[in-house]
N, CA, C and O atoms as a CHARMM CRD file, in Angstrom:
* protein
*
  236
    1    1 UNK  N     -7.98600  -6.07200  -1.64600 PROA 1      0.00000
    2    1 UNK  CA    -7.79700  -5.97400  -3.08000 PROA 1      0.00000
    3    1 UNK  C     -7.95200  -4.52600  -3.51600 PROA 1      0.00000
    4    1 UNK  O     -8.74400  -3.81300  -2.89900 PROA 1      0.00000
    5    2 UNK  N     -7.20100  -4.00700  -4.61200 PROA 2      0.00000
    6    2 UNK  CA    -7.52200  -2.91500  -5.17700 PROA 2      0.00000
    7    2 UNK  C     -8.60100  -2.31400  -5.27000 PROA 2      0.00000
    8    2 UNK  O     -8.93400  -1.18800  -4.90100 PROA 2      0.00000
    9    3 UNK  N     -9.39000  -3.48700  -6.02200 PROA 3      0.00000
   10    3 UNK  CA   -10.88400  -2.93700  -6.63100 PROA 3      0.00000
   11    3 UNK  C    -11.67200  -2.63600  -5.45400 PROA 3      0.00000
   12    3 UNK  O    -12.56900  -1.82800  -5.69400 PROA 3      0.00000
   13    4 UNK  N    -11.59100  -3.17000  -3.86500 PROA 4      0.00000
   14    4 UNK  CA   -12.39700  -3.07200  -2.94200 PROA 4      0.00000
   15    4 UNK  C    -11.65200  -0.97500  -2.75100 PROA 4      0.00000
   16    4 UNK  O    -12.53900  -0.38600  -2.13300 PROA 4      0.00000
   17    5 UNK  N    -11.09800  -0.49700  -2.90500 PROA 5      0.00000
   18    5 UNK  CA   -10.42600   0.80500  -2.46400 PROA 5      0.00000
   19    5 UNK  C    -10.89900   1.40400  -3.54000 PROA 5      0.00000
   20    5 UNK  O    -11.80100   2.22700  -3.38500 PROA 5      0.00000
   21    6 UNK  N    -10.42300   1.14000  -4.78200 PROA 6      0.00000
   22    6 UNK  CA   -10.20100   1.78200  -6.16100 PROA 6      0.00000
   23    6 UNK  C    -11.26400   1.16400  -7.54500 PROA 6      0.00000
   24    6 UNK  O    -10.77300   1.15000  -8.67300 PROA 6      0.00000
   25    7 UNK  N    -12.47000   0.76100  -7.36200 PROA 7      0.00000
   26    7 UNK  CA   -13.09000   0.29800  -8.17600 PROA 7      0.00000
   27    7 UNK  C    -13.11900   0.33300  -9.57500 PROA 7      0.00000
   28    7 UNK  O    -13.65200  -0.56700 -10.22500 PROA 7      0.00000
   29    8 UNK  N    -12.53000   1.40800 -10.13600 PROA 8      0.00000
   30    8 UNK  CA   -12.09100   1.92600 -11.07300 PROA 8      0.00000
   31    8 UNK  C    -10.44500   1.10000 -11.79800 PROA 8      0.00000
   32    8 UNK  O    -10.27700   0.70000 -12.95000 PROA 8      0.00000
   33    9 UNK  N     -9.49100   1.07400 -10.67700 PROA 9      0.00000
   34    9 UNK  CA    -8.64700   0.20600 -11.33900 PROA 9      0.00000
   35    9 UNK  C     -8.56500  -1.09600 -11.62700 PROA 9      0.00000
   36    9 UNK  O     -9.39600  -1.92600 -11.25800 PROA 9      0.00000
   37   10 UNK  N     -7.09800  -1.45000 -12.60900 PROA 10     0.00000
   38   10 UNK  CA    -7.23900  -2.52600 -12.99700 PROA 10     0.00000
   39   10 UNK  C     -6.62500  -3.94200 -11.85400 PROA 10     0.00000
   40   10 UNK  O     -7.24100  -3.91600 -10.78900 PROA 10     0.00000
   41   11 UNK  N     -6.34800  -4.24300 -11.87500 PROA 11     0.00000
   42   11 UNK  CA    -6.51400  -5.86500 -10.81000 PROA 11     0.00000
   43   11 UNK  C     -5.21200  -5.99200 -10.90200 PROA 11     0.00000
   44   11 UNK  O     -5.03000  -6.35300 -12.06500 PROA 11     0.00000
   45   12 UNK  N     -3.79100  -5.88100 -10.16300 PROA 12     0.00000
   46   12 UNK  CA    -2.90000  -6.35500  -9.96700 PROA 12     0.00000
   47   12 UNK  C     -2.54200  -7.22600  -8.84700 PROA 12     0.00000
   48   12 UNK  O     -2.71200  -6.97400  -7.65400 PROA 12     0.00000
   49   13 UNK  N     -2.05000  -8.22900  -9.33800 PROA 13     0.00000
   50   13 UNK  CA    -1.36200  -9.32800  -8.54200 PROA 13     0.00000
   51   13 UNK  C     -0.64200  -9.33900  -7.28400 PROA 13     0.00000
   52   13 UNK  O     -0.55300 -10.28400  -6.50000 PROA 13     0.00000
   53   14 UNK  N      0.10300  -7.63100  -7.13100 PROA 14     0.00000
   54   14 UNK  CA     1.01900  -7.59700  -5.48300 PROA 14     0.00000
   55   14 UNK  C     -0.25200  -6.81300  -4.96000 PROA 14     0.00000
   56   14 UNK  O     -0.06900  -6.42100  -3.80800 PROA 14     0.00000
   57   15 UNK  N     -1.65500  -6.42600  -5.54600 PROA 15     0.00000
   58   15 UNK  CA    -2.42700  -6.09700  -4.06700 PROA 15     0.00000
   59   15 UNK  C     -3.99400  -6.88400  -4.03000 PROA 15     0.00000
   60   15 UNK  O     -5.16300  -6.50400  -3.95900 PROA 15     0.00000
   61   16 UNK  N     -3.44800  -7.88600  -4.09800 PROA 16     0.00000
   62   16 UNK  CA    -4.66300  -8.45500  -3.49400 PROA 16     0.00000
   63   16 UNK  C     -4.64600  -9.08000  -2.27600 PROA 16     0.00000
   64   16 UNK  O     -3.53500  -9.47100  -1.91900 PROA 16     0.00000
   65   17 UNK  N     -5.69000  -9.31200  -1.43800 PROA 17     0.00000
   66   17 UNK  CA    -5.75700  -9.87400  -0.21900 PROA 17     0.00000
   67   17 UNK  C     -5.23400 -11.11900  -0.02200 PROA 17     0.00000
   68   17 UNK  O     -5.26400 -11.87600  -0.99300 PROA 17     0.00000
   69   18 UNK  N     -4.74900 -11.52500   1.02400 PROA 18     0.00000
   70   18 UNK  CA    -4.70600 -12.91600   1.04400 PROA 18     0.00000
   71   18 UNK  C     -4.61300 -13.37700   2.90200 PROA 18     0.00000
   72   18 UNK  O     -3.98800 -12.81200   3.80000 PROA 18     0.00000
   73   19 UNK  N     -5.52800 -14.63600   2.95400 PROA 19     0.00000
   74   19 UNK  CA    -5.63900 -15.15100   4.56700 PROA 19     0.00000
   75   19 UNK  C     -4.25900 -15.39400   5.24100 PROA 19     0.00000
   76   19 UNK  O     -3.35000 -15.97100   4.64400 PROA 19     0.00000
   77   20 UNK  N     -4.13900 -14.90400   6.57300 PROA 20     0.00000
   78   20 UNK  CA    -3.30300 -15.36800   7.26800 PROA 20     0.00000
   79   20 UNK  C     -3.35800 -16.49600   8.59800 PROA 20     0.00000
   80   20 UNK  O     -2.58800 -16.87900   9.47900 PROA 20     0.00000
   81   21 UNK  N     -4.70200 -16.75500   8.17600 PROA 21     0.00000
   82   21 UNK  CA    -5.39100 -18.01800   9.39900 PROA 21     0.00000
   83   21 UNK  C     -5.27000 -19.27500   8.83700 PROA 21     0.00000
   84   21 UNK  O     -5.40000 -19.74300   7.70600 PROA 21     0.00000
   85   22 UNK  N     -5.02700 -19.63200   9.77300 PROA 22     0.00000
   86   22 UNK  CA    -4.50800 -20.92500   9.98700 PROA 22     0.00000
   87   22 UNK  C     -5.96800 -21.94100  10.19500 PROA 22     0.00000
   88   22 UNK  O     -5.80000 -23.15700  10.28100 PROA 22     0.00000
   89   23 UNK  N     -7.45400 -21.32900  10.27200 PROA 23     0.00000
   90   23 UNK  CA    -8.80800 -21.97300  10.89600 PROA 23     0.00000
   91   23 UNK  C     -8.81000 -21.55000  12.22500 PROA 23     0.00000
   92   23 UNK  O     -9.92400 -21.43300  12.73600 PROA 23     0.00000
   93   24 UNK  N     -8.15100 -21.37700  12.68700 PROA 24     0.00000
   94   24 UNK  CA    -8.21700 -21.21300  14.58600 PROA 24     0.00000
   95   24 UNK  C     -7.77400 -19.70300  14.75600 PROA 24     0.00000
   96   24 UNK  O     -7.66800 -19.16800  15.85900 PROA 24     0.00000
   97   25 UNK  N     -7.52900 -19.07600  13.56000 PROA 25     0.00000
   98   25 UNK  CA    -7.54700 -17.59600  13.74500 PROA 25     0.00000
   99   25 UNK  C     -6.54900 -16.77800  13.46200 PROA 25     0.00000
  100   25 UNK  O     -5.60900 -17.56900  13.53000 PROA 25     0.00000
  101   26 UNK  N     -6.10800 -15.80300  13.20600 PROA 26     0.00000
  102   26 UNK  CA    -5.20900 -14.97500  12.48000 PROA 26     0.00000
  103   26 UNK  C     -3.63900 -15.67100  12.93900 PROA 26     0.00000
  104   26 UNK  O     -3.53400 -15.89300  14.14500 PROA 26     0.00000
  105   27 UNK  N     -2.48000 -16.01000  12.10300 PROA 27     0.00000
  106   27 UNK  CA    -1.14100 -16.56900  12.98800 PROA 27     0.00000
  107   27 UNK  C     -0.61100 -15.14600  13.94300 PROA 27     0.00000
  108   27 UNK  O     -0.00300 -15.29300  15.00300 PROA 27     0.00000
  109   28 UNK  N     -0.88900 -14.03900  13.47700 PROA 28     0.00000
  110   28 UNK  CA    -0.25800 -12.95600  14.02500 PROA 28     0.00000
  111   28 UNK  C     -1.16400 -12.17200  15.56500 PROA 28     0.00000
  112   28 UNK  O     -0.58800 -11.27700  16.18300 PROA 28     0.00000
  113   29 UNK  N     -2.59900 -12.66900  16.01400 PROA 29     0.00000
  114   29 UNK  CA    -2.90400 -12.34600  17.00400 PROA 29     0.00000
  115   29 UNK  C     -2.70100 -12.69000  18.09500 PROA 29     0.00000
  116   29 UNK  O     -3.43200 -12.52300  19.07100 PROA 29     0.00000
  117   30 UNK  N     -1.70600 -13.19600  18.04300 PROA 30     0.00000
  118   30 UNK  CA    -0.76700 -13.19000  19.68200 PROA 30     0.00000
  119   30 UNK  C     -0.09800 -11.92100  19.71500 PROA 30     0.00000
  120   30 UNK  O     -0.49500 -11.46600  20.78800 PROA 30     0.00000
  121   31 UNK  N      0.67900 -11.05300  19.20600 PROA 31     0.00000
  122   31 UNK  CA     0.87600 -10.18900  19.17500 PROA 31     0.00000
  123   31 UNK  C      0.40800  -9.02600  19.74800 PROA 31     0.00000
  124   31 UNK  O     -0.66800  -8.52300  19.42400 PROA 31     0.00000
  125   32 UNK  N      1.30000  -8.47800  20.74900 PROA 32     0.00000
  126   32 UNK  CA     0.35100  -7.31600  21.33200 PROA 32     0.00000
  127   32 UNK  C     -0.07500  -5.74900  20.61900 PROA 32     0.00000
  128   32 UNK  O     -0.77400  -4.83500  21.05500 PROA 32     0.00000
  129   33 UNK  N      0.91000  -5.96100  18.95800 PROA 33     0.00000
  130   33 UNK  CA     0.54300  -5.20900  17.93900 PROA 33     0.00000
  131   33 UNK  C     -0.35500  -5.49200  17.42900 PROA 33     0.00000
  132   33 UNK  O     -0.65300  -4.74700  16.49500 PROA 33     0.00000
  133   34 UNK  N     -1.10500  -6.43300  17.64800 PROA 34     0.00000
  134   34 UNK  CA    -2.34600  -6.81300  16.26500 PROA 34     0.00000
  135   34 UNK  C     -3.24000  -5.77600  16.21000 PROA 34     0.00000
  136   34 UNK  O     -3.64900  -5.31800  15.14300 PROA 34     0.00000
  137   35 UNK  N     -3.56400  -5.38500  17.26900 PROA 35     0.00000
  138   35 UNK  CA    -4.47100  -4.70800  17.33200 PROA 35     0.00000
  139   35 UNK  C     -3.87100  -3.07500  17.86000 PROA 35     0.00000
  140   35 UNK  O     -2.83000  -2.91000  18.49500 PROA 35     0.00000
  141   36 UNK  N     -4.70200  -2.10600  17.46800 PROA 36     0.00000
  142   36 UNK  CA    -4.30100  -0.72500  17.62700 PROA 36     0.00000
  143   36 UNK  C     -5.43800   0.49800  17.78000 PROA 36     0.00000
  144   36 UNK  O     -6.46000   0.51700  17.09300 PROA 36     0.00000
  145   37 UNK  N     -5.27100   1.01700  18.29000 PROA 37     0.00000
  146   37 UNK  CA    -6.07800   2.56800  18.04400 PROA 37     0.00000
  147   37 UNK  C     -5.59500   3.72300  17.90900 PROA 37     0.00000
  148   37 UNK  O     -4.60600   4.07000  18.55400 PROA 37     0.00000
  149   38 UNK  N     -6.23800   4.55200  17.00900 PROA 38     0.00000
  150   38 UNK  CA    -5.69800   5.52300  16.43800 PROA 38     0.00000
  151   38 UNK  C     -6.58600   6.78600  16.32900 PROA 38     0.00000
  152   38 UNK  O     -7.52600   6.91600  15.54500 PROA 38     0.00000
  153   39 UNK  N     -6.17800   7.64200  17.17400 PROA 39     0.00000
  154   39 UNK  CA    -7.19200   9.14600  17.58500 PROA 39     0.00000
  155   39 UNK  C     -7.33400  10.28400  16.42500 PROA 39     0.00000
  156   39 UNK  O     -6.22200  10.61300  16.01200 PROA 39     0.00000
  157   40 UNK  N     -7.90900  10.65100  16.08700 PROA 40     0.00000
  158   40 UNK  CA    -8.26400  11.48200  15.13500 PROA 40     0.00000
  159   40 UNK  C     -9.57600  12.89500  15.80700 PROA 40     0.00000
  160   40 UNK  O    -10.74000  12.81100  16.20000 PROA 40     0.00000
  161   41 UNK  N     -8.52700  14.16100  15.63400 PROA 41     0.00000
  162   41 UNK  CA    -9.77800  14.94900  15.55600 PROA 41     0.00000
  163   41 UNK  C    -10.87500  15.67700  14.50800 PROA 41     0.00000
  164   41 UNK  O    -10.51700  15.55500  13.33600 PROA 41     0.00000
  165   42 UNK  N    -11.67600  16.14100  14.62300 PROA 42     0.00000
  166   42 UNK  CA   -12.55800  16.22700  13.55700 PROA 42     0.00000
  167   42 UNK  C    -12.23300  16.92200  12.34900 PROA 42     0.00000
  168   42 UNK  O    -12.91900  16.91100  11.32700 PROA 42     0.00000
  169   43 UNK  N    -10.64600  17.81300  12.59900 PROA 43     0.00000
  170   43 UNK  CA   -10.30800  18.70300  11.98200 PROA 43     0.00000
  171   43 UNK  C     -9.42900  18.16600  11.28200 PROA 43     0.00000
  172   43 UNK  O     -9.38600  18.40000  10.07400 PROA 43     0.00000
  173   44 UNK  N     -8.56300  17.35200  11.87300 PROA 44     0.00000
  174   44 UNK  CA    -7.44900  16.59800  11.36800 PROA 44     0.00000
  175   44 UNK  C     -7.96100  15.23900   9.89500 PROA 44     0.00000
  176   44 UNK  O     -7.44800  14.95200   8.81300 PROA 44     0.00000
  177   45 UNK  N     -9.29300  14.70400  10.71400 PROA 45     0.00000
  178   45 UNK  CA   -10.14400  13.61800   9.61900 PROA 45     0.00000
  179   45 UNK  C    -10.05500  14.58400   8.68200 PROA 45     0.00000
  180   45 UNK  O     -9.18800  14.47200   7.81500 PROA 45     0.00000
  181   46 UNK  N    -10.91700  15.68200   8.68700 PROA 46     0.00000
  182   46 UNK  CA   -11.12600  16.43200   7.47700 PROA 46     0.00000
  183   46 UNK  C    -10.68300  17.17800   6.61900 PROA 46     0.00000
  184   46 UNK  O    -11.26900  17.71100   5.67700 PROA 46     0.00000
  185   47 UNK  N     -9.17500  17.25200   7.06900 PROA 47     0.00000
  186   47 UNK  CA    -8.19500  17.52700   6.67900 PROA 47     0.00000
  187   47 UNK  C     -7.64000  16.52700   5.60800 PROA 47     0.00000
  188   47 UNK  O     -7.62300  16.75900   4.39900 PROA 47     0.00000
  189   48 UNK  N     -7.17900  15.35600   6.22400 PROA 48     0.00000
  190   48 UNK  CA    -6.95600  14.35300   5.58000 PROA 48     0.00000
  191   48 UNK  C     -7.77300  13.55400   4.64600 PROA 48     0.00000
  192   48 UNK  O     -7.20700  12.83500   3.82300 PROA 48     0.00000
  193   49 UNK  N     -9.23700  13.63300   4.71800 PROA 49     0.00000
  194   49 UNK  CA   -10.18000  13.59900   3.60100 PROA 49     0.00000
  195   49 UNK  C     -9.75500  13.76000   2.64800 PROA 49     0.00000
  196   49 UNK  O     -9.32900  12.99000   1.78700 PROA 49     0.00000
  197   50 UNK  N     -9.90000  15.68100   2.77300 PROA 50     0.00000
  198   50 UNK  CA   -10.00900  16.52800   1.92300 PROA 50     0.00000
  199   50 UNK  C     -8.89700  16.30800   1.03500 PROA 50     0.00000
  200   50 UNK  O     -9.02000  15.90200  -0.12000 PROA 50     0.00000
  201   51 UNK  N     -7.52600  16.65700   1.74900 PROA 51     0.00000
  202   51 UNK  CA    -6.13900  16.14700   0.54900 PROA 51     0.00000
  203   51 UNK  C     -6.49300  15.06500  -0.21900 PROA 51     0.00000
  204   51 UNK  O     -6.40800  15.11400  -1.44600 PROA 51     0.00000
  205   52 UNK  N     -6.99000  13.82300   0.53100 PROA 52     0.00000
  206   52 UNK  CA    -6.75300  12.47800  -0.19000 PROA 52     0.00000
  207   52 UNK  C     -7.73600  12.82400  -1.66700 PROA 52     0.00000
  208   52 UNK  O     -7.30500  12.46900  -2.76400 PROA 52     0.00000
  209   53 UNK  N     -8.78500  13.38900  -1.56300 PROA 53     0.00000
  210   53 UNK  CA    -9.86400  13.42700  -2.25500 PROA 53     0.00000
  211   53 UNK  C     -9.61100  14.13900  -3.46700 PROA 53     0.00000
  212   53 UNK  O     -9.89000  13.61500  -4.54500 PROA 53     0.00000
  213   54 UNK  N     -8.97900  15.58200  -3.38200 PROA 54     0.00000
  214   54 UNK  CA    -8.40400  16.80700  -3.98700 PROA 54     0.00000
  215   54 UNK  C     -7.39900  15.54200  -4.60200 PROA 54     0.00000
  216   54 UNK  O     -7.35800  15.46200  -5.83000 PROA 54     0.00000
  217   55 UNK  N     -6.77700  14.78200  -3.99100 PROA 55     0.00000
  218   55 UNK  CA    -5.60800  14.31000  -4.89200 PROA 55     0.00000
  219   55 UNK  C     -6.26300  13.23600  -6.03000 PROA 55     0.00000
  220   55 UNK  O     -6.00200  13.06300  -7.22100 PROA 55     0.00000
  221   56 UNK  N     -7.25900  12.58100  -5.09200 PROA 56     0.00000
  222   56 UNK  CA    -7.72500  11.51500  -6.17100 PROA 56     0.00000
  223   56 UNK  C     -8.58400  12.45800  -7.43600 PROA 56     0.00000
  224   56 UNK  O     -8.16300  12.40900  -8.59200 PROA 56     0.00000
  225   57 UNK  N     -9.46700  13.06600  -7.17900 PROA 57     0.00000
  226   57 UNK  CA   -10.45400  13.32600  -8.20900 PROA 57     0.00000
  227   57 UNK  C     -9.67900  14.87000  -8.57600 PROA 57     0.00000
  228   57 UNK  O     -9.86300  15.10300  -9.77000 PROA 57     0.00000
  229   58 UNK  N     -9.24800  15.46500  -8.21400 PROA 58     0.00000
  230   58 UNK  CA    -8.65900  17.01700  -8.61600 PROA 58     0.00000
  231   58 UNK  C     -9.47400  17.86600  -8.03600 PROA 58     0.00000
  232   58 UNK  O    -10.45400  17.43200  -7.43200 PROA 58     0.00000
  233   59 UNK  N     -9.21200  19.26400  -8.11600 PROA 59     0.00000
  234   59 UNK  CA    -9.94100  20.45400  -7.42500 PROA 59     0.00000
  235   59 UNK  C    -11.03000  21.03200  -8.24400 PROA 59     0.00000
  236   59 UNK  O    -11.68800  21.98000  -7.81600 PROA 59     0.00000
């Protein structure tokens, strides 16, 4: 949901969460995409922080 990212905004309808389990567990983890990893160096995180942050709140 929005508010879990953006606490501040207001509540729209195309982003909220919604289950894809069926009870016995996600329909899409058969998939050998379900799951992923993704490398980041310390410079690059803080890089990308920093923009996201500068963009949300300003300089």
């Amino acid at each position: 949901n929005v508010q879990e990212v953006w606490p501040h905004r207001e509540p729209v309808p195309y982003l909220r969460s919604v289950s894809d389990a069926d009870g016995g567990g996600a329909y899409c983890d058969i998939s050998n995409r379900y799951h992923w990893t993704e490398s980041w160096s310390r410079r690059e995180l803080l890089a990308a922080l920093g923009h996201g942050l500068v963009e949300h709140f300003g300089a």
